[in-house]
N, C-alpha and C positions, 0 to 999 in steps of 0.2 A: 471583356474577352469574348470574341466569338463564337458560337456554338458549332460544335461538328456535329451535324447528324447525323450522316454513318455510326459515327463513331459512340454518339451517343444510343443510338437505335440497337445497332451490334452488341453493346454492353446488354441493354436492358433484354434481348434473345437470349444472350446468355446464362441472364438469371433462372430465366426462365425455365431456357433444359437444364441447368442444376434442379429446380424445383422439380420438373422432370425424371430426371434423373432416380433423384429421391424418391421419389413417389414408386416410380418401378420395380428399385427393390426390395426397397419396404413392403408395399402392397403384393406387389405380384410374381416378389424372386426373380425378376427377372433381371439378369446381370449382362448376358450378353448382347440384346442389341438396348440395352441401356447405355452400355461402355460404349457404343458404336455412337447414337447420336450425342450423346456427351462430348465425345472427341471431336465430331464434326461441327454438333452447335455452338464449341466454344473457341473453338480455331479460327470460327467465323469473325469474329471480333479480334483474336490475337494476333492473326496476319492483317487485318484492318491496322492496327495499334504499330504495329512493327512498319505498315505501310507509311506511316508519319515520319519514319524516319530514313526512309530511303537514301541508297548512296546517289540515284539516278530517277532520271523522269520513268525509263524505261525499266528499273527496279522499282519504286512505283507502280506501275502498270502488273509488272510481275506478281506483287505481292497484292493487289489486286484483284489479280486472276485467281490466285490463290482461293483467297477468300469467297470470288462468289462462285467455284468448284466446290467448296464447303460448304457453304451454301445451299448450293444444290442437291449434295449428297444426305442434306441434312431434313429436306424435302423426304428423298426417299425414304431412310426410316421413319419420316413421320408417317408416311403412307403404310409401309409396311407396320409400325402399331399399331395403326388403325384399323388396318386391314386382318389383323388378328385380333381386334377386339381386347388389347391390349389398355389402349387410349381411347374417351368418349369422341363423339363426333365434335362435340363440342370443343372440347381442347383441341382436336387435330385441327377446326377450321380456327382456333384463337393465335395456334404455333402458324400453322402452312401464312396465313394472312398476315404473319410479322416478317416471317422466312420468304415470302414471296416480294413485299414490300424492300425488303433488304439489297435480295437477288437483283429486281431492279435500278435500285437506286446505284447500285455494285455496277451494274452493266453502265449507266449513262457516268457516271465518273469516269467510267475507262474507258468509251465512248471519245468523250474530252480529252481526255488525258494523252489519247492516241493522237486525236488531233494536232494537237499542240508539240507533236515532235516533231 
């Protein structure tokens, strides 16, 4: 069987901000922009997941775009925990370096994909 890398890469982000996640309210109480990148960093791969099964090429693309909006979004709080010393530098550049990898792998998929309509 052939490997999806997206799909595989998006899973393995995901564990990540659970581990994430965890870590924030455990350690630092912090619930609300924990629940934020939570929702964004795992959406990331479930609209990926959901993108496998499109009705269309252009539903496809849709659900896509989705993902690397999520993506994106998921950049942002990682900026902003970091930028409140919430997250070491370390983690932020271990998370942003998977999230930025993702984002573009997201972009030349859809790239393609456009093509091909």
């Amino acid at each position: 069987m052939k490997k999806n890398m997206v799909l595989e890469k998006s899973f393995s982000f995901s564990i990540n901000i659970i581990h994430l996640y965890k870590y924030l309210i455990e350690e630092h109480k912090e619930y609300v922009l924990a629940k934020q990148v939570l929702r964004s960093g795992t959406s990331v791969g479930a609209n990926i997941r959901e993108s496998q099964n499109a009705e269309s090429k252009k539903d496809f693309i849709h659900k896509l775009a989705i993902s690397q909006k999520e993506c994106d979004e998921s950049i942002y709080w990682l900026e902003l925990l970091v930028a409140t010393n919430y997250i070491s530098t370390e983690k932020f550049n271990t998370l942003f370096n998977e999230a930025s990898q993702l984002h573009k792998l997201l972009k030349s998929i859809i790239l393609s994909a456009k093509k091909g309509l």
